[in-house]
Every structure is written in C-alpha cells, then in structure tokens.
C-alpha positions in Angstrom: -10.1 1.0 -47.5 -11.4 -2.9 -47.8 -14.9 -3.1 -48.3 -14.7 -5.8 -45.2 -12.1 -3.9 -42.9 -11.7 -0.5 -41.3 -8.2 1.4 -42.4 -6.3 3.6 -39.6 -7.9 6.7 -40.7 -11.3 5.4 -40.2 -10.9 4.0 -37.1 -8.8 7.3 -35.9 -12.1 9.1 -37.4 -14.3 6.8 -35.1 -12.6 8.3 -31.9 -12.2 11.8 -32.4 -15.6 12.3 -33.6 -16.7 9.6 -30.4 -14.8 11.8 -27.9 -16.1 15.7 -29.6 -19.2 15.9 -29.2 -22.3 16.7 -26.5 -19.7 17.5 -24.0 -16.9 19.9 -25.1 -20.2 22.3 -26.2 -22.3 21.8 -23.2 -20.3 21.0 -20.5 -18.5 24.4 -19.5 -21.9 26.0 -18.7 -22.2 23.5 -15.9 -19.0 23.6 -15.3 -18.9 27.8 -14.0 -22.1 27.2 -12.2 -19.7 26.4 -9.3 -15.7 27.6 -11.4 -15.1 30.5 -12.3 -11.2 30.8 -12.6 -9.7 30.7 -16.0 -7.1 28.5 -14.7 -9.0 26.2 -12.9 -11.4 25.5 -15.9 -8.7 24.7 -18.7 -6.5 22.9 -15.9 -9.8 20.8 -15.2 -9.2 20.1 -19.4 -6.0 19.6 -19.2 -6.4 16.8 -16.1 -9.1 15.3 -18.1 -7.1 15.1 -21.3 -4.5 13.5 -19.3 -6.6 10.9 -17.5 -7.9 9.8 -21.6 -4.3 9.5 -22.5 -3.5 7.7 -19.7 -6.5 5.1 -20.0 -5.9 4.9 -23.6 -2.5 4.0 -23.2 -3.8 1.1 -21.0 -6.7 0.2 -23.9 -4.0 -0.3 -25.9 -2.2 -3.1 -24.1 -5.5 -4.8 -23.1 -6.7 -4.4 -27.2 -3.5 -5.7 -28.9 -3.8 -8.2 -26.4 -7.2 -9.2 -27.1 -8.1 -8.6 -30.3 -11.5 -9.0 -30.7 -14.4 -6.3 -31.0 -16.2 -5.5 -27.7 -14.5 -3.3 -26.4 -14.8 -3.2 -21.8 -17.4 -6.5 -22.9 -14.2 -8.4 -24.1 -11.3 -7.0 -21.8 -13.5 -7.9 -18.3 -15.0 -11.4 -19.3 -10.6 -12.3 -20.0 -9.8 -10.9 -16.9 -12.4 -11.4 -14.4 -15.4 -13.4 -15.3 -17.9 -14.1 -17.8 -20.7 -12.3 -15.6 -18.1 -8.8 -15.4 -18.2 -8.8 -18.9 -21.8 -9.1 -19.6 -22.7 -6.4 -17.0 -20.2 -4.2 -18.5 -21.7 -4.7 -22.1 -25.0 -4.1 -20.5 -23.7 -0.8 -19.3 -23.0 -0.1 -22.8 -25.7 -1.1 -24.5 -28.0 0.7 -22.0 -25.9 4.1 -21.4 -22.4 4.1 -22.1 -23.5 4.5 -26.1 -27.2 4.7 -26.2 -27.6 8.1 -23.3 -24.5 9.7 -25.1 -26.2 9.0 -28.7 -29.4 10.4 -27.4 -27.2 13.8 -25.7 -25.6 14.7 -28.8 -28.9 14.1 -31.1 -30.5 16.3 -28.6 -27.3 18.9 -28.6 -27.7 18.7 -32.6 -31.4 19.4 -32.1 -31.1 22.4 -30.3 -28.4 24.0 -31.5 -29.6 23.4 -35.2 -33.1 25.1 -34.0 -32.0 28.2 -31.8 -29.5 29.0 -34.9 -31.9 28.8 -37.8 -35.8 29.6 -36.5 -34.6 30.9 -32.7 -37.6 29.6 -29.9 -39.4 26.3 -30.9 -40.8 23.6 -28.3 -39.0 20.9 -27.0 -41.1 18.3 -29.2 -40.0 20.0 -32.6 -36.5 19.9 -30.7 -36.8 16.4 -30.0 -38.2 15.4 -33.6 -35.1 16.8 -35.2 -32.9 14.7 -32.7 -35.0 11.4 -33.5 -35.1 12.2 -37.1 -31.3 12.2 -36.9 -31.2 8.4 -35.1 -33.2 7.1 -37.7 -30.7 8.9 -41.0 -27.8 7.3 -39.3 -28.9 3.7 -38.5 -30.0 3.5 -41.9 -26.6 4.5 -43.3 -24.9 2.5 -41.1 -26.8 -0.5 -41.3 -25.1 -1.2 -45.3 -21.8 -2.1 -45.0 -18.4 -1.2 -43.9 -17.8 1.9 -46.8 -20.7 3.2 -47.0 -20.2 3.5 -42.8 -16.9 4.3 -42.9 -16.5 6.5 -45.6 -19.8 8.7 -43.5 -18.1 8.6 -40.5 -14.6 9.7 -42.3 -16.4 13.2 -44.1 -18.0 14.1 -41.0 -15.0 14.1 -38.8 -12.9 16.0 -41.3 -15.5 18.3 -41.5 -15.3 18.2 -37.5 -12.1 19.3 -37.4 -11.9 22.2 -40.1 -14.9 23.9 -38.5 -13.4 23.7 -34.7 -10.0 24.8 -36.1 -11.7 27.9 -37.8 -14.1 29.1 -34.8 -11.0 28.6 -32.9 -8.6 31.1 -35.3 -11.8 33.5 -35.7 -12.4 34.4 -32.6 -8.9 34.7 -31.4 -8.6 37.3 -34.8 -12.2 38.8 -34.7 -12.4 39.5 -30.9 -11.1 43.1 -30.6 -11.7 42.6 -26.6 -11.5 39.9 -25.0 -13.4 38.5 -21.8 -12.3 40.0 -18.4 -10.7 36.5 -17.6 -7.1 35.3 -16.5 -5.7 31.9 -17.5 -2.8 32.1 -15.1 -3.1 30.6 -11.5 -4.3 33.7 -8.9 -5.2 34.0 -5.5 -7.9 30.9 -4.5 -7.6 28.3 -7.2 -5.8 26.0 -5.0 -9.1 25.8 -2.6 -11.1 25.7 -6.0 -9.3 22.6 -7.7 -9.1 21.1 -4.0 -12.4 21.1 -4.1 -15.7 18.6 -4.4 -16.9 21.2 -7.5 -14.0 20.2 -8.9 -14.1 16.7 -8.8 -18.0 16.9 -9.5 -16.9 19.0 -12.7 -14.5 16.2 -14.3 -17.6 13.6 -14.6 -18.9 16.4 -17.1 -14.9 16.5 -18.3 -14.7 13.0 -18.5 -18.1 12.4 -20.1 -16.7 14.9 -22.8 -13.5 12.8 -23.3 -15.6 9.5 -23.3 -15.1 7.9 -26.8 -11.1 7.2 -26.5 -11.7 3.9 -26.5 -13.9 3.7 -28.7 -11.9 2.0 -31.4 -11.7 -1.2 -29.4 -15.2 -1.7 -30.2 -14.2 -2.7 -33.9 -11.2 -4.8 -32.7 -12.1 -7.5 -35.2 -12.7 -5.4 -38.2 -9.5 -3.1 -37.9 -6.9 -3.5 -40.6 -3.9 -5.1 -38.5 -5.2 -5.0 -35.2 -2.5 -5.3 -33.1 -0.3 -3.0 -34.7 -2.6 -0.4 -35.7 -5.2 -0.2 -32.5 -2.4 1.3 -30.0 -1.6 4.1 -32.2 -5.3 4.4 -33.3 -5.8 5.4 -29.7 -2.5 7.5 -28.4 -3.3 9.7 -31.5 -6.7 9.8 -31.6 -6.7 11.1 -27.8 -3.9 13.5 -28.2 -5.4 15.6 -30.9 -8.7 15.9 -29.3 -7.0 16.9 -26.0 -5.1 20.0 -27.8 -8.9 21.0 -29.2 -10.6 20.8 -26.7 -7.9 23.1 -24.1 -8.4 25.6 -27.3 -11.8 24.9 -27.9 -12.5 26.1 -24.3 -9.8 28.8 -24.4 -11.9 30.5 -27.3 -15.2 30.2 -25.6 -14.1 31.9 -22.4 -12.2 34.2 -24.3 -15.1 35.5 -26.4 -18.2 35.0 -24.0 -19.2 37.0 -20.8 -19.4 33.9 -18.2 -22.3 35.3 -16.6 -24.0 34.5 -19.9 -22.9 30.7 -20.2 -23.4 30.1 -16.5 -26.1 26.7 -16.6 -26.7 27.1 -20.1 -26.1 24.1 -23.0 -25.4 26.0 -25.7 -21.9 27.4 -25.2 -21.0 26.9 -28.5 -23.5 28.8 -29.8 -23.4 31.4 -27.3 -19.8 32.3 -28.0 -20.0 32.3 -31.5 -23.0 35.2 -31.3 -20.5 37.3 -28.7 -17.8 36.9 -31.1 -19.4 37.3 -34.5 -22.5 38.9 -33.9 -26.1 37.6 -34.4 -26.0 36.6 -38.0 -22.6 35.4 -38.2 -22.7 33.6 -35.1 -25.9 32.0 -35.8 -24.1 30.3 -38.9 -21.7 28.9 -36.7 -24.2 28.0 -34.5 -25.5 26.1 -37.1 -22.0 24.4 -38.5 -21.5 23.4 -35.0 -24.8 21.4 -35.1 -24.1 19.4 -38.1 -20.3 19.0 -36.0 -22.4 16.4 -33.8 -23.7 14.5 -36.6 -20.1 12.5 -36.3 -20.4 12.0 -32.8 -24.1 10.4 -33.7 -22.6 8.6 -36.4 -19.6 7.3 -34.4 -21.8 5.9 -31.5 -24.0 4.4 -33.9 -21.2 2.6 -35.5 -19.1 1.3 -32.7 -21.7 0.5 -29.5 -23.7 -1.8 -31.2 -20.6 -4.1 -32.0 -20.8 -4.8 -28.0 -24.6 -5.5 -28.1 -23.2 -8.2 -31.3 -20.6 -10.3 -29.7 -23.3 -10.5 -26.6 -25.3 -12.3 -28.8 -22.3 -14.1 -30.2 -21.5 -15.4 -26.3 -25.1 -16.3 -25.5 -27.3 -18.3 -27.6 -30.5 -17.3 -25.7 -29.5 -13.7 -26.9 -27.9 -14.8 -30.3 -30.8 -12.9 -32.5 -28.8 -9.7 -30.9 -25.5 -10.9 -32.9 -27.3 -11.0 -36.3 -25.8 -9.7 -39.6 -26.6 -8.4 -42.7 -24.6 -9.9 -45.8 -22.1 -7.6 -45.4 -21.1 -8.4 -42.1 -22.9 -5.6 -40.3 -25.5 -6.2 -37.1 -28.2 -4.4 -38.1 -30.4 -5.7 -35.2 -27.8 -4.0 -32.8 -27.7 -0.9 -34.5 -31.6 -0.5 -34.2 -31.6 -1.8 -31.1 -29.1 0.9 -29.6 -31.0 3.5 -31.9 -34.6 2.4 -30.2 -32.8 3.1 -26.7 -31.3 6.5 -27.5 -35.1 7.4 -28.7 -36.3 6.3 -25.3 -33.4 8.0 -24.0 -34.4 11.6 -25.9 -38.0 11.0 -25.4 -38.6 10.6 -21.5 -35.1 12.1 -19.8 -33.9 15.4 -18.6 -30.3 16.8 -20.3 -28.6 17.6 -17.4 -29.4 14.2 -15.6 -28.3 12.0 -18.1 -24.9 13.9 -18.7 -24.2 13.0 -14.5 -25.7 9.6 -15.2 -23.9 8.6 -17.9 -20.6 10.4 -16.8 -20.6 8.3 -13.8 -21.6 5.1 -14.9 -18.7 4.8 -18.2 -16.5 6.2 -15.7 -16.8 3.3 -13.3 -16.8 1.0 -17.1 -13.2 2.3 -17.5 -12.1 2.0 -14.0 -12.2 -2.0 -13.8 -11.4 -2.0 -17.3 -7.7 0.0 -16.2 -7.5 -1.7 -13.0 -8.0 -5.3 -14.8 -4.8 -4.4 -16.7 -2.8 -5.0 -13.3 -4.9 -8.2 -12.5 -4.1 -9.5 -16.5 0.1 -9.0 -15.7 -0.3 -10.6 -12.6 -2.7 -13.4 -13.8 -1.2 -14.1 -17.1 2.2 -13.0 -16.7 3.9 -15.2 -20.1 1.1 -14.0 -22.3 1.8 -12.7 -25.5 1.5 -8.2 -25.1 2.4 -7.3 -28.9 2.1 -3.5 -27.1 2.9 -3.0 -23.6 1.8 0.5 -21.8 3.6 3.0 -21.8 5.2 4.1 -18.7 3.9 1.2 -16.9 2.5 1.5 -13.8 2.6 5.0 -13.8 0.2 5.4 -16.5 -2.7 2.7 -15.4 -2.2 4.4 -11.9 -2.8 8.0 -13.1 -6.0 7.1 -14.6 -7.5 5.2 -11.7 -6.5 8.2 -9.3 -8.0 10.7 -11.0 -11.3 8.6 -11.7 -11.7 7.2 -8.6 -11.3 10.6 -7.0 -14.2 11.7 -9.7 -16.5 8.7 -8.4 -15.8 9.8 -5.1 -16.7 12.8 -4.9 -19.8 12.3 -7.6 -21.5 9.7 -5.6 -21.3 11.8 -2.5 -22.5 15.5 -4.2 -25.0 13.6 -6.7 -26.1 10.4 -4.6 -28.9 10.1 -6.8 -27.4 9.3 -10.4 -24.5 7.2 -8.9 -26.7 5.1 -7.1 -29.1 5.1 -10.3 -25.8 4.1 -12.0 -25.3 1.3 -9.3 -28.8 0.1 -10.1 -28.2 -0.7 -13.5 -24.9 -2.8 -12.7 -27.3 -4.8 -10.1 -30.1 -4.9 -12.6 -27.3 -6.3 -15.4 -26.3 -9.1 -12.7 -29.3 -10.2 -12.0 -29.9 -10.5 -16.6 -27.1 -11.8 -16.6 -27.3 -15.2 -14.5 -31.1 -14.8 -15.5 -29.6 -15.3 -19.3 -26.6 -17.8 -18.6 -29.3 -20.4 -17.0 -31.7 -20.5 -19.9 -28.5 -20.7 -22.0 -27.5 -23.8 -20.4 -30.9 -25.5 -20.0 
C-alpha cells in the first residue's frame, strides 16, 4: 500500500468493518420484541442484505462516475443542487457517522464491561466508550498507513472471530433453540406487517456502511476501476455473516432471554459456552467493534473535508495535516459522537439514525435515474447492474421502511426531518457569507 493512497483491501476493510458493527449485535433484541418466527427474522436479513447490494450496485455507477471523496455530499450536489449536497453532508457529519460512531463505542463499552467486571454504572460504561473515540482519532489523525494498516488488522480480526463463534456454536450446542427457520403458519401476516417494516430501519442501520468506500473516492488506488468491486464484494460477504451470524444466535439463545436486550452477542455466547467461556467471547466481540469505531472515524470525516473544501467560510473544516489527513474533521466528528454518548438514549439513536441515513441513500439511488436522464452522453466507466431493476429494488424496500417508520415512530423521523430543515437553513446561512 502507497503511503498516499488506499489499496483494494483497505478500502474493502473500510466497509465490512463500517457495515458489522452496533447493529448485527444489538439489533435482533429489538427486533423479537414484536418477531418471533425464525423465518421471518433471517428473511428480514436476507431483504436487508439485498436492499445493500442493490444500493451498492447503484454507488458504484454514481462513484466511478464521480470520483471524488464525499461520498452522498458529492453524488447530490452533481445531480441536484449545491444546497442537496450540503444538507446531505450535514446529515453525515451530525448522524450518519458521528450517532453510529458514538452506538458502537457504547456497544464496545458495554459489552467489554458486563464480560470482564459484570454490573458497573453507566458513567464507567460511557468512559470506556469515550476513551475509545479519543485512541482512534489519535491513530487516525497520522497518515494513510498508520490508518489503513489499523483499520486492515482489526477487520481481519473481525472476521476470524465471527467465523469462529459462528462454527462453535453450531458444534458446541448439543440442543438447539426450540425455533423453526422454515416459513409456518402466520409469517405472511408477520412480514406484511408495520413490525416488520419498523424492524428493517434497525436491519438497515446494521447494513449502513456499504457505501462507505465512496467516502475516500479521491484517495483509492484506481478509483474507477477498483470502487465498484470495493463495494459488490464488500456488501456480499457481510450479507452471508450476518444471515449466519443471526442463525447462530437464535440457534443457541432462548428468545425470551434476548427479547429488548443489546447484548445478543454476548447473551448467546453465555447460552452456548457457558459463563466463563462465553464471557471471553463476550469480550472478543467487544474489541470486534473497535473496526467499526475505527472505520467511521476514518471515512465520515472525509465529508466534513470537502465541505470545507466547497465553502471558504467553512474552509478551516477542510484542513490537513502534512500527510494529507483532516485532522480538524476527524476531531470534529469525534467531539459529536462524545456529545452523542454523553447526553442520548441507545435505543433512540439506533431509530434516529436508521431513519435519517436511510432517507441519505434514498435521493442518493433515486438521483441515479435523474443523472441518466440529465446527463445521458456522460462518461459511466461502470454502469449498474441490472439496471433499473436494481436502483428500483432499493428505493421500494426503503421507502416502504420510511413509511412505515415515520408513521409507528413519528417522533425520530420528524426529529430526522428537523435536522434536514435545520441543514437548509446552514446551508444558505453559509453560502451568503461565502459570497459577501
């Protein structure tokens, strides 16, 4: 790897550890609050893993198209308007990296506490998850090896760990959990359902991060060649874990004992191992969401850069270090996911969050259809896949999540609303002092 440029494997790194993380071991308590068919919960994966693909597959066209770090900040601002792409880098800067950072510091937290001391208080809890923010701006704030070669040994370390607890418990667990995974009697009510649709903005929050790797457009190795595979690939492998991932939990845990509670991971690995053993997994799956901090921490502040790149009122955002890294974004996104740990309920920022990116990636994979019809004789050194079928998949399925979010949890999706208004009103705030 260059010493200015991230390689293939780095940037593949960047989205699997993004996209594993907070939700694939806290989500599936929430999840059979209101589910409790085996079916229903790994086809509500499966949909999930299929709604990534599909909007990665239409990242792809929109990166090697526009090649430039950014990410949803870049893609909007070509397609609509300058002011689309600022409230969608606002979006990012204030949740779509910043809550998620702060949810899987906190996951970290907690499941590195209840595995080695058992009951503490939330304020040791959230000193742990701070603690951690402040490791992994540091690192990241060098340069590009010392920040890619992190996030690289923590996402290897990812995978052999999930791949073991996976093969363990289906080995170790004489008797498994009382549940079917073929369709029965009722599911079709169940995945008709507004719990349903409620339960893929905790699915889709756990899948957020596949397009992550058009955050660091501008410092891939070959963009436009390597970013569409970066993403295809990197979605695909974390689909097939996380369908097993969830397999294994429901295989080895009583439901009744997940039902509303954030540490699945950990609670599984006690029912399959037993208290010792499963506390060290407990553990190894706690220093598993060190790549997901990492990951955030690398690729959101590139967003909170090029920001400051576009608007010289807000150009101190888009500083550098002499290695080419923006340490001022990094902090800065680290100082929100501290505010973020410090004054904000779990559960509420999963929704929040969940809803907010989701409505991010829905103009993002609708633009794609306004970008061919706009700019028809462009060059598209990748087209998507299976186009329109692909884009079309995606905004089905998310729209249907909005839907039916906004309507069963008014309160965070017109929070989430809020914050679009609120990045309007900064935004033609910003462009007129720009221009004076």
């Amino acid at each position: 790897m260059s010493s200015g440029r991230f390689s293939f494997i780095t940037v593949t790194a960047v989205i699997v550890a993004n996209m594993i993380g907070t939700g694939v071991f806290t989500s599936l308590g929430f999840q059979l609050v209101d589910i409790r068919s085996g079916f229903a919960l790994l086809l509500l994966w499966g949909v999930g893993g299929l709604a990534a693909l599909c909007g990665a597959i239409s990242y792809a066209e929109l990166g090697a198209t526009f090649p430039r770090s950014g990410g949803e900040y870049n893609f909007l601002s070509r397609i609509y308007h300058p002011a689309a792409g600022f409230v969608s880098g606002w979006i990012s800067a204030a949740v779509g990296f910043a809550a998620p950072t702060a949810l899987a510091a906190m996951t970290f937290a907690a499941y590195l506490t209840s595995s080695l001391f058992g009951e503490v208080s939330t304020t040791i809890e959230k000193s742990f998850a701070v603690l951690l923010l402040f490791v992994l701006a540091a690192i990241h704030g060098t340069n590009h090896r010392n920040s890619g070669g992190t996030q690289v040994i923590f996402t290897v370390l990812k995978v052999i760990v999930i791949l073991v607890f996976i093969f363990a418990t289906l080995i170790v667990v004489g008797s498994p959990q009382p549940i079917t995974f073929t369709p029965i009697e009722g599911d079709l009510e169940v995945i008709t359902s507004g719990s349903f649709a409620v339960a893929l903005i905790y699915v889709s929050f756990a899948y957020s991060g596949w397009n992550a790797a058009t955050y660091l457009s501008s410092e891939i190795e070959d963009t436009q060649k390597t970013l569409p595979w970066v993403l295809i690939i990197g979605t695909s492998i974390v689909t097939l874990l996380y369908l097993a991932l969830n397999f294994s939990f429901l295989y080895a845990a009583p439901i009744e004992d997940m039902v509303g509670e954030v540490e699945v991971g950990a609670i599984a690995a006690r029912a399959a191992f037993g208290e010792v053993a499963g506390g060290a997994f407990g553990a190894a799956l706690a220093l598993l969401l060190i790549s997901t901090v990492s990951a955030m921490t690398m690729a959101g502040p590139r967003v909170i850069q090029v920001i400051g790149e576009d608007f010289p009122r807000l150009k101190f955002l888009g500083k550098q270090n002499s290695s080419g890294i923006p340490t001022t974004a990094i902090y800065l996104q680290t100082s929100i996911a501290i505010l973020f740990i410090l004054s904000s309920t779990f559960e509420s920022i999963l929704v929040f969050a969940g809803f907010t990116m989701a409505l991010n990636t829905f103009a993002t994979v609708l633009g794609l259809f306004v970008t061919r019809w706009k700019n028809p004789d462009i060059e598209r050194p990748y087209k998507a896949f299976l186009y329109p079928v692909s884009p079309i998949i995606f905004l089905l399925l998310t729209g249907w999540t909005l839907s039916f979010t906004l309507i069963m949890r008014p309160v965070e999706g017109l929070f989430s609303l809020g914050v679009i208004a609120s990045g309007l009103v900064f935004y033609f705030l910003t462009s007129q002092k720009s221009v004076s």
